[in-house]
MIRO-605995 format. One record per residue (C-alpha): x, y, z. Coordinates in steps of 0.001 Angstrom, whole numbers, plus 500000, padded with zeros to 6 digits. Layout:
<atoms>
XYZ;...
</atoms>
This chain:
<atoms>
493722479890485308;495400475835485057;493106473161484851;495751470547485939;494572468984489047;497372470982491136;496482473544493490;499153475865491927;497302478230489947;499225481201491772;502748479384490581;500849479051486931;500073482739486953;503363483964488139;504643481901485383;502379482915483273;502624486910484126;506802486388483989;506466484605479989;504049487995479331;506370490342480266;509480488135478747;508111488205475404;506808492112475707;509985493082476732;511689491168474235;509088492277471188;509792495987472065;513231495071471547;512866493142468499;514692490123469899;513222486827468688;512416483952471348;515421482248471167;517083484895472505;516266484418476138;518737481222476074;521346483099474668;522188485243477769;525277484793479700;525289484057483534;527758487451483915;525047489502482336;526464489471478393;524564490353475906;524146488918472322;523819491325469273;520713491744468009;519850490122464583;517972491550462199;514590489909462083;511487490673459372;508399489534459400;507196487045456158;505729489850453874;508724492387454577;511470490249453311;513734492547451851;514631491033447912;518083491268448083;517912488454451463;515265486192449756;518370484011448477;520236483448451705;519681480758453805;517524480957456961;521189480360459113;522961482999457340;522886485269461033;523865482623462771;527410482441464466;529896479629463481;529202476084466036;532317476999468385;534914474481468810;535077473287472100;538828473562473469;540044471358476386;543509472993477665;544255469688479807;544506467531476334;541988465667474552;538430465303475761;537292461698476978;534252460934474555;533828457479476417;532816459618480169;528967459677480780;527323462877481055;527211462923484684;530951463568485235;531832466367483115;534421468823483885;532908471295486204;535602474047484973;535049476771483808;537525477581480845;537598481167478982;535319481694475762;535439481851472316;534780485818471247;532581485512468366;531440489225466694;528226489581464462;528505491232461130;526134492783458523;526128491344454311;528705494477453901;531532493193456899;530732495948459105;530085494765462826;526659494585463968;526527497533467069;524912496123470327;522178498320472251;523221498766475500;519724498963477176;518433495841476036;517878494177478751;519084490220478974;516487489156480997;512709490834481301;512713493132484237;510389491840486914;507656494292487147;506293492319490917;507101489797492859;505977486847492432;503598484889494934;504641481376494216;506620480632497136;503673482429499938;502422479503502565;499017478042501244;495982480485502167;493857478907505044;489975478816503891;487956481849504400;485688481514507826;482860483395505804;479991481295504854;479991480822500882;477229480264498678;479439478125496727;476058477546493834;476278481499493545;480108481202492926;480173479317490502;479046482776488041;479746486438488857;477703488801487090;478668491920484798;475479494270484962;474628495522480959;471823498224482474;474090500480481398;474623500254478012;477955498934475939;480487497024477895;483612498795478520;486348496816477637;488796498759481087;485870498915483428;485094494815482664;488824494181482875;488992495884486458;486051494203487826;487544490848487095;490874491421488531;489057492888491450;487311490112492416;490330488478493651;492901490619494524;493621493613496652;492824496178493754;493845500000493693;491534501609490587;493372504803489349;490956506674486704;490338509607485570;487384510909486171;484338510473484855;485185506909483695;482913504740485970;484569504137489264;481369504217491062;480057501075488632;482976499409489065;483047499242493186;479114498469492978;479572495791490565;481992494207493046;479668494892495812;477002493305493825;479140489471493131;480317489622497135;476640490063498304;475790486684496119;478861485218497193;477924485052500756;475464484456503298;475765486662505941;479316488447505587;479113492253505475;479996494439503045;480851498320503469;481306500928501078;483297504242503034;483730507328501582;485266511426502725;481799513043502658;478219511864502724;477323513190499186;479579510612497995;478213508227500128;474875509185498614;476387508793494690;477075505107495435;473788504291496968;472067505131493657;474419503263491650;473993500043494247;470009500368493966;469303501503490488;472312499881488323;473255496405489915;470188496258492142;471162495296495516;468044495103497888;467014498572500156;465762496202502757;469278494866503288;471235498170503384;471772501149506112;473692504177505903;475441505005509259;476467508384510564;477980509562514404;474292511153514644;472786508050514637;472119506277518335;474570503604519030;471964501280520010;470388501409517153;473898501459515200;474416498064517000;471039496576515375;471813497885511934;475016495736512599;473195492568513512;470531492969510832;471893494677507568;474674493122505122;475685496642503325;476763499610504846;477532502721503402;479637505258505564;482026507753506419;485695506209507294;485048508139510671;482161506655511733;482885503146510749;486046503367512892;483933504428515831;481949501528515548;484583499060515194;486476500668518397;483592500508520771;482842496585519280;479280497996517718;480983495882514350;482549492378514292;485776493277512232;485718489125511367;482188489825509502;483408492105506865;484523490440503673;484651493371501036;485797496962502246;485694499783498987;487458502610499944;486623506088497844;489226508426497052;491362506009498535;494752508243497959;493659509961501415;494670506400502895;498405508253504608;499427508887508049;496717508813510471;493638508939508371;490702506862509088;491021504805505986;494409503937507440;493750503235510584;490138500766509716;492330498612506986;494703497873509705;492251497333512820;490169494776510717;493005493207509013;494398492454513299;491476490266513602;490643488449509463;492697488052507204;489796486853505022;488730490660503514;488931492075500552;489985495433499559;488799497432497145;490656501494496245;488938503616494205;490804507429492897;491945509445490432;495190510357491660;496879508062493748;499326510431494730;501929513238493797;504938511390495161;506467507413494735;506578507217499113;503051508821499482;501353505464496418;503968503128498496;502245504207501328;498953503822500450;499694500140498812;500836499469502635;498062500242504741;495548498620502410;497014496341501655;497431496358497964;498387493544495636;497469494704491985;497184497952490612;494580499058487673;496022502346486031;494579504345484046;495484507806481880;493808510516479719;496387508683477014;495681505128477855;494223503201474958;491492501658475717;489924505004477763;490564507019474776;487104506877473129;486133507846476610;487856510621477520;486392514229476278;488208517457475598;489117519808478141;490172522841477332;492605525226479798;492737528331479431;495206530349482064;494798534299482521;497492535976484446;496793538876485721;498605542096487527;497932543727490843;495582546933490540;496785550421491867;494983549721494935;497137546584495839;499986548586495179;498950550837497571;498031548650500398;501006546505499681;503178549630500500;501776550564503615;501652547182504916;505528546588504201;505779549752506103;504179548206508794;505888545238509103;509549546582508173;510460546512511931;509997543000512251;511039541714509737;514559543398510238;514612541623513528;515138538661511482;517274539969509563;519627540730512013;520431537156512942;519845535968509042;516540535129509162;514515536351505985;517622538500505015;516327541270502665;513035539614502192;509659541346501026;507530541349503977;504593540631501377;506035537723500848;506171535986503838;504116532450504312;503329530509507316;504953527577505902;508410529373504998;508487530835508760;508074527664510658;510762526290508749;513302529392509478;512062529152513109;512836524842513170;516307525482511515;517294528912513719;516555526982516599;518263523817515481;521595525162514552;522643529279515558;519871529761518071;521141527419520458;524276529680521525;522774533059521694;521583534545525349;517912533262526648;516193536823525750;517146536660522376;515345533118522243;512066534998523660;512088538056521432;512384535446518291;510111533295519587;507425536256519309;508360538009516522;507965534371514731;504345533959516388;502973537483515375;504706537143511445;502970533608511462;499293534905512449;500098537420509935;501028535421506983;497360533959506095;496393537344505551;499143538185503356;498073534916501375;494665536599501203;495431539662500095;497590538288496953;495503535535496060;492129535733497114;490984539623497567;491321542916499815;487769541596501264;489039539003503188;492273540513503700;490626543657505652;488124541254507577;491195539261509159;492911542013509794;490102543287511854;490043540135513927;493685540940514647;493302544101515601;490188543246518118;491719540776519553;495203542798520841;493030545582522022;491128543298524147;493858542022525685;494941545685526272;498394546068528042;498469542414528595;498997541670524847;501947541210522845;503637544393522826;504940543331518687;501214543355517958;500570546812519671;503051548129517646;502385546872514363;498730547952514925;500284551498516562;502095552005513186;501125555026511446;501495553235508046;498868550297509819;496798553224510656;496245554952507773;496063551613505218;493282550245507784;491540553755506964;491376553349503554;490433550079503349;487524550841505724;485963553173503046;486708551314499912;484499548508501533;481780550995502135;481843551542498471;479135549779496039;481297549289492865;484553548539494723;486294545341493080;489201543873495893;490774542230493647;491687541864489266;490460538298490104;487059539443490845;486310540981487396;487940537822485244;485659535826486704;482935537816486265;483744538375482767;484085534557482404;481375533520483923;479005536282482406;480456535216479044;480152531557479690;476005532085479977;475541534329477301;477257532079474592;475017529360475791;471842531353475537;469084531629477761;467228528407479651;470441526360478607;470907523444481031;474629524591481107;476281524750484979;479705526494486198;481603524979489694;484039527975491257;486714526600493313;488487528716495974;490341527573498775;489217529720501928;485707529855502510;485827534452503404;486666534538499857;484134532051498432;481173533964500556;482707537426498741;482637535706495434;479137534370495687;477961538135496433;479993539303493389;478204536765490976;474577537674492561;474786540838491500;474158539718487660;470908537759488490;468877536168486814;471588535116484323;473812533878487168;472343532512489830;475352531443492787;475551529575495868;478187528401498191;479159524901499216;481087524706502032;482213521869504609;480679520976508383;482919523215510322;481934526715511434;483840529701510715;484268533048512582;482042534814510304;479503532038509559;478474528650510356;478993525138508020;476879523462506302;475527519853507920;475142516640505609;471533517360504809;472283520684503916;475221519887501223;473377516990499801;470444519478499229;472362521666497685;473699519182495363;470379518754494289;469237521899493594;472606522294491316;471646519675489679;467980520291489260;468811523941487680;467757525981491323;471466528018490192;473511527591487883;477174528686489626;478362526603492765;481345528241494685;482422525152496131;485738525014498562;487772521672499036;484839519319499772;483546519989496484;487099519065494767;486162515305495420;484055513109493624;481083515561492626;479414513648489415;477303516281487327;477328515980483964;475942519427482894;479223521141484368;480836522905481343;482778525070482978;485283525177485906;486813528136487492;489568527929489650;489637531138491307;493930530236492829;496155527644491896;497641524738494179;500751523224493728;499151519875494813;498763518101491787;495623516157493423;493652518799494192;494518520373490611;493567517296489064;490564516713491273;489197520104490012;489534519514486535;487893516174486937;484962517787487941;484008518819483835;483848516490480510;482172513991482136;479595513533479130;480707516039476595;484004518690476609;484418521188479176;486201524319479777;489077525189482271;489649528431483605;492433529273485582;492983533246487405;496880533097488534;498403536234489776;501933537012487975;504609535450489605;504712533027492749;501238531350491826;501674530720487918;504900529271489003;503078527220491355;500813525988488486;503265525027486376;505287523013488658;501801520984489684;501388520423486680;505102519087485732;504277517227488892;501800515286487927;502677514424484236;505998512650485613;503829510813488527;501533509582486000;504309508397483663;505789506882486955;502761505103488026;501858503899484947;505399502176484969;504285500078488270;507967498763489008;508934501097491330;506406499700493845;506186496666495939;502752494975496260;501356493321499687;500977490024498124;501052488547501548;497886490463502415;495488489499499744;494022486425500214;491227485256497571;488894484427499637;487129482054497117;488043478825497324;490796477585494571;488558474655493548;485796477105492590;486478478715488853;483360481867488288;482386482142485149;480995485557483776;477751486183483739;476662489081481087;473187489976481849;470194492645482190;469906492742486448;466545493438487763;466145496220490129;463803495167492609;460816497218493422;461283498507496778;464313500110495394;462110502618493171;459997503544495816;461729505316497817;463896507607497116;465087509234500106;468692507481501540;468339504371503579;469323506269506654;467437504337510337;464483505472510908;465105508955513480;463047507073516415;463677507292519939;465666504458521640;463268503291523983;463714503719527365;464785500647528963;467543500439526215;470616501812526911;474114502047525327;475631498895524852;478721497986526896;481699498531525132;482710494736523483;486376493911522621;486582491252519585;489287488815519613;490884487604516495;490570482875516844;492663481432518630;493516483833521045;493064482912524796;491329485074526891;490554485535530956;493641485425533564;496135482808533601;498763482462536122;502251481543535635;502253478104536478;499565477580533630;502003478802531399;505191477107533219;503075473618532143;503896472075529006;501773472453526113;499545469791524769;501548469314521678;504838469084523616;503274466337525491;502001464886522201;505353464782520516;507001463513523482;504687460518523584;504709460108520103;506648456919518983;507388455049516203;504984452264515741;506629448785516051;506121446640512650;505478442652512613;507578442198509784;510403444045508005;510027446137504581;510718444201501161;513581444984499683;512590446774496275;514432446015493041;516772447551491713;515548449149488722;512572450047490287;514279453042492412;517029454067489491;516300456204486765;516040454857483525;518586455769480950;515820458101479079;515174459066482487;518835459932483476;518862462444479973;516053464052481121;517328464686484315;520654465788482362;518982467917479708;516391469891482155;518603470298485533;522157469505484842;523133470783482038;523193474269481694;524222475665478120;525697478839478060;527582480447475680;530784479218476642;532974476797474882;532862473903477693;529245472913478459;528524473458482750;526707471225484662;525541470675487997;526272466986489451;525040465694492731;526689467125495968;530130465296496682;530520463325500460;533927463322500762;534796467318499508;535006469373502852;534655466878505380;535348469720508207;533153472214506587;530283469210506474;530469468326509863;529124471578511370;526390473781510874;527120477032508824;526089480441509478;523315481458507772;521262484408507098;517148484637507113;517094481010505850;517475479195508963;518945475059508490;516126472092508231;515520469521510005;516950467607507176;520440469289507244;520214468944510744;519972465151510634;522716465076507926;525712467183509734;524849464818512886;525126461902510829;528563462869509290;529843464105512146;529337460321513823;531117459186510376;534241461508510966;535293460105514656;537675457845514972;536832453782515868;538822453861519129;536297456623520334;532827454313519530;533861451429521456;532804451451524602;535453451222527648;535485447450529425;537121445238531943;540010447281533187;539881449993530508;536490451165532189;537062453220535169;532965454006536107;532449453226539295;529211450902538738;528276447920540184;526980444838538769;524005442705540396;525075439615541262;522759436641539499;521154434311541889;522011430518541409;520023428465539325;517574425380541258;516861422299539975;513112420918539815;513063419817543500;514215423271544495;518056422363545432;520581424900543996;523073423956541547;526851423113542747;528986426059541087;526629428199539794;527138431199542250;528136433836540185;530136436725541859;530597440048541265;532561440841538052;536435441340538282;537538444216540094;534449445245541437;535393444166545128;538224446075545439;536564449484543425;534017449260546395;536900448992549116;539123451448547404;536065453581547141;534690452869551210;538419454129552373;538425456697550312;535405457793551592;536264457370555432;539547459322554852;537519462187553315;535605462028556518;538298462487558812;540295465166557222;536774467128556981;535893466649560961;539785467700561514;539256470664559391;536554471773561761;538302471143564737;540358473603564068;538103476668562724;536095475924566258;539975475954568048;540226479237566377;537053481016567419;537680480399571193;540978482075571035;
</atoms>
């Protein structure tokens, strides 16, 4: 930060930032300072001298000279004759003449070899803000004693050097946190909360995350780490009344919420967008498309501009468009990235090791997998006949892959064949595509799951009877269908029937996992599978070893065919009971994948691979959090250990990509600071007190369940308007009215002055001599390496006189007022005198007429002999010239209609 009395801190830090990354960029190199001035304007490079620090001096260079590297002073060549010594500075030759090729050469007169990536001048890793209009103040109300300090909470231990680093930057900028997990984002985005909630009076600040368990992780950290009063925080969900939503809104300053909910409140007006000043997003890379996080950034942002944004993830995502995308809708302006190999996370960071087992279908795939190819042979040679899926295995057909055949058939060869065609594809693409989740089942997840959807599929065609699809009735006709539903049917009757290789690794793993450990060990296991039929058959597996393993299942809010979700109070409970050592083994789906914090997970299982490096990485972070974990991985041979590998590829380049931060282009215009520039906050490193009503309770700060009363009903719907909007009707003359500042600048005038300006002196509005060399030295001249030294010199008058006298086309830059005011002016210069002077006498042929004066009187009121002025010359016979004119127009007219009226009677 300056301390000049300029309000140009945000120039001083660009400045600052671009000298950083000039001297970085040049120390990787090993180029010394001086080096920036020796760049070219074309882009030419300078060979690199050698350059040793003062206790590496080779011995053998200790004699030489500290100019020995340096090239030869080149002799400046004028090819017009010799130079004029006596000219001043100002009027140097502006020519550009060719240079002097100078080579750079080692002790032993071999040349010194150039690198061709060093860069001339430091890439610029951001834009730079300098030349953004000046912020307007923030309309929140500031506690501007409070900002003078913002506090760093030490009630957790050691400071973190990355987490303190973060915090600061985050207080006044537009932040997106990458970590990895387990590194204290949660103490980060309350710590932030924490300064905002001094910072202001009554501004709001909400904390929105995916799930309510994650909710519930931050409002722990907010009341028992940087102490932020229960009294003045609520946690809203869609269950809650709106009434009493609407006086949690108009009472409370924090809110902690789902992205859902707090979009539901700011749609129906229940929230003043204008009131929030701090908005922390959790797993913030979900921020794409039409997501809620998406969609609140930009409704707020439509009526303040005044609100800060906070991001919080571990993977900001598997692709350059999908980070771009999420810098855009937040509106980011500085990134904070972290990796496993960063530096100062290092110490931080425990071992995880991953361990991949690839296993084989058993003899009863193979079986299965036979009969159902049998089954679907038919169909899939329908595609095949118009070279769809040509000489595919029906096994390995996937929703995805068919949609995309369908799209492209469609697009391009389907367009020219006969309408029946269209129809029979059209349903032997819907019945392959209901079909291809449970092929996905029965490869990856087990024959369990794979029988119970086929089941569903066969129910449903045989209720529909002869109305069904007759593609269906024959796949489930099918003798091969017949007899592979048959078998499956009494291998599920069977006690010690495993569905699938997968089933007994994990068993082996977990069961191997406890026993290691020993008995009563505080040790826990998370099992991830994708599709919650498989996650229900793994839980029973597991149960069957009790009381070693004990297993439940954590699934999300939505009900299933075979059984229903689990509701916010029930996933938060079972969180708990994880925690608390109820069981030991959590078969989580996708909603556990996110932002779980237990630290007594040494173990993760994931039961199938994704290719989505976020969700692999998002169930990895989920172990050695507080000491090193273990990562298991089941992948069938083949399609899903390919799949693993390329996620992982996947997200080692993305890392090394976002790390590298130039590829992205930050929303400076979008992050305003919000504090005012006068105000400088100075850390405050201290113990916070956790107030007592914050250890009382320890339940969520959820509104009490009452009933709304009776007379109180929903509130109206309210729209906010963003200031200085106008609002109500206006009709078009209101608008067809000029404007009070037209009216303003119309009657504006320039005042009228008693007495005219002193003439300054002369030296007073010159530059000096030592002035003039300045001016030379910092704007003029230009040094380059070229033999003739360029300069700039003030803009000539009299070059281009046509080209000066009119406006330009130009681009985005549109011409000043200034310019403006200039081209008019030396456009007046370039006519010619004859076409200034006004016409007179009998040059002027205007038809005006000049009021005669009336003779002057003396004191006793007789006129003056010869003082009758008449009209000026020529004037008496304009007006008679112009009076018979006139009368002959007259006439010809009234003949004219003679006529036409002569004509209509005949």
């Amino acid at each position: 930060m300056d301390v000049d009395e300029f309000d140009d801190d945000i120039a001083d830090e660009d400045f600052i930032q671009a000298f950083e990354q000039s001297s970085s960029s040049h120390s990787r190199g090993g180029l010394s300072a001086g080096a920036l001035h020796s760049s070219t304007a074309n882009g030419s490079k300078r060979p690199q001298l050698p350059q040793f620090p003062d206790h590496a001096v080779p011995p053998e260079l200790q004699d030489l000279p500290s100019d020995a590297f340096s090239s030869p002073e080149p002799v400046r060549q004028n090819p017009s004759g010799p130079r004029d010594t006596a000219r001043p500075p100002a009027k140097r030759s502006l020519e550009r003449t060719s240079s002097t090729s100078y080579r750079q050469t080692t002790l032993w007169g071999t040349q010194l070899a150039e690198e061709p990536s060093q860069q001339s001048q430091p890439a610029a890793a951001r834009g730079f803000r300098a030349d953004l209009p000046r912020e307007e103040p923030s309309h929140h109300e500031l506690d501007r004693e409070a900002m003078a300090t913002w506090v760093y909470p030490t009630n957790v231990g050691a400071i973190r050097d990355y987490q303190f680093s973060i915090v600061k930057n985050s207080l006044f900028n537009n932040t997106l946190v990458a970590l990895p997990t387990g590194l204290g984002k949660t103490f980060i985005a309350a710590t932030v909360m924490l300064n905002f909630y001094r910072w202001t009076k009554s501004a709001k600040i909400v904390f929105v995350a995916p799930t309510k368990p994650l909710v519930a992780q931050q409002v722990e950290a907010c009341y028992n780490i940087v102490g932020i009063p229960r009294s003045d925080t609520t946690l809203l969900t869609g269950d809650i009344p709106p009434a009493l939503r609407v006086e949690e809104w108009q009472t409370r300053r924090v809110f902690f919420m789902t992205p859902q909910t707090l979009l539901n409140d700011l749609s129906h007006g229940y929230a003043d967008p204008k009131s929030i000043a701090l908005l922390v997003i959790d797993e913030a890379h979900r921020a794409v498309g039409e997501y809620a996080y998406a969609k609140v950034a930009k409704l707020i942002r439509r009526f303040s501009k005044s609100m800060r944004v906070l991001a919080l993830t571990a993977t900001p995502g598997s692709k350059i468009e999908t980070v771009q995308e999420v810098i855009d809708n937040l509106g980011i302006s500085h990134c904070e990235i972290r990796t496993e190999d960063s530096i100062d996370i290092r110490q931080y960071v425990h071992q995880r090791n991953i361990e991949p087992i690839v296993l084989d279908p058993s003899d009863e795939m193979n079986l299965v997998s036979e009969l159902f190819t049998e089954a679907l042979k038919p169909l899939v040679d329908k595609l095949s006949a118009q070279n769809i899926y040509y000489g595919r295995n029906p096994m390995a057909l996937t929703a995805y892959g068919l949609m995309q055949a369908q799209r492209e058939w469609f697009a391009t060869r389907g367009q020219h064949v006969n309408q029946g065609v269209q129809f029979m594809m059209r349903a032997v693409f819907s019945v392959l595509t209901s079909l291809a989740h449970s092929i996905k089942l029965f490869n990856f997840h087990g024959m369990k799951p794979f029988y119970d959807n086929l089941v569903d599929f066969r129910s449903e065609q045989e209720g529909k009877g002869e109305k069904g699809s007759k593609y269906k009735r024959q796949i489930i006709e099918h003798p091969s269908f017949q007899d592979m539903m048959g078998k499956l049917s009494t291998w599920m009757k069977r006690d010690g029937f495993v569905g699938h290789p997968k089933l007994t690794a994990l068993a082996d793993c977990v069961l191997n996992h406890f026993m290691d450990r020993g008995e009563g060990s505080a040790t826990r296991v998370i099992v991830f599978s994708e599709y919650r039929d498989s996650a229900e058959e793994i839980v029973r597996m597991l149960n069957k070893h009790q009381p070693l393993v004990k297993a439940s299942v954590f699934v999300g809010q939505a009900d299933g065919k075979r059984g229903e979700g689990m509701k916010q109070a029930q996933q938060i409970q079972t969180i708990n009971k994880f925690k608390n050592g109820d069981f030991n083994v959590l078969v989580a789906t996708s909603i556990g994948e996110e932002g779980l914090d237990i630290g007594q997970v040494d173990l993760i299982v994931c039961y199938d691979a994704s290719a989505s490096p976020i969700r692999m990485l998002q169930r990895m972070g989920r172990t050695g959090r507080k000491r090193a974990g273990n990562i298991t991985l089941l992948l069938m041979r083949g399609k899903e250990e390919d799949q693993f590998a390329k996620s992982k590829d996947s997200y080692e380049k993305m890392q090394q990509l976002i790390c590298e931060g130039s590829r992205f282009n930050f929303r400076f215009d979008l992050s305003t600071r919000i504090v005012p520039r006068d105000v400088r906050p100075e850390v405050d490193k201290r113990h916070v007190d956790i107030p007592i009503e914050n250890t009382q309770d320890g339940s969520l700060p959820e509104p009490r369940k009452r009933r709304v009363p009776p007379g109180k009903k929903k509130p109206p719907k309210k729209f906010h308007m963003p200031d200085g909007v106008e609002t109500g009707f206006r009709t078009v003359s209101h608008y067809m009215k000029p404007t009070p500042k037209a009216n303003a600048a119309r009657r504006r005038r320039d005042p009228e002055l008693d007495e005219l300006a002193e003439v300054p002196d002369l030296e007073t509005v010159v530059l000096t001599g030592e002035e003039l060399r300045e001016l030379n030295r910092c704007y003029r001249d230009l040094p380059f390496n070229h033999s003739v030294v360029e300069e700039t010199d003030m803009p000539s008058m009299i070059s281009h006189p046509q080209s000066q006298r009119r406006l330009q086309p130009v681009g985005r830059v549109k011409h000043g007022n200034h310019t403006r005011r200039c081209v008019k002016a030396l456009g007046k210069m370039g006519l010619r005198p004859d076409e200034l002077v006004r016409p007179c006498r009998e040059k002027d042929t205007s038809n005006f007429r000049e009021i005669p004066v009336r003779p002057f009187v003396h004191s006793d009121g007789e006129p003056e002999s010869g003082n009758n002025v008449e009209p000026a010359w020529g004037v008496k016979e304009q007006r008679a010239g112009g009076t018979a004119a006139m009368a002959g127009h007259k006439r010809k007219k009234m003949s004219q209609v003679t006529v036409r009226r002569e004509d209509s009677e005949r």
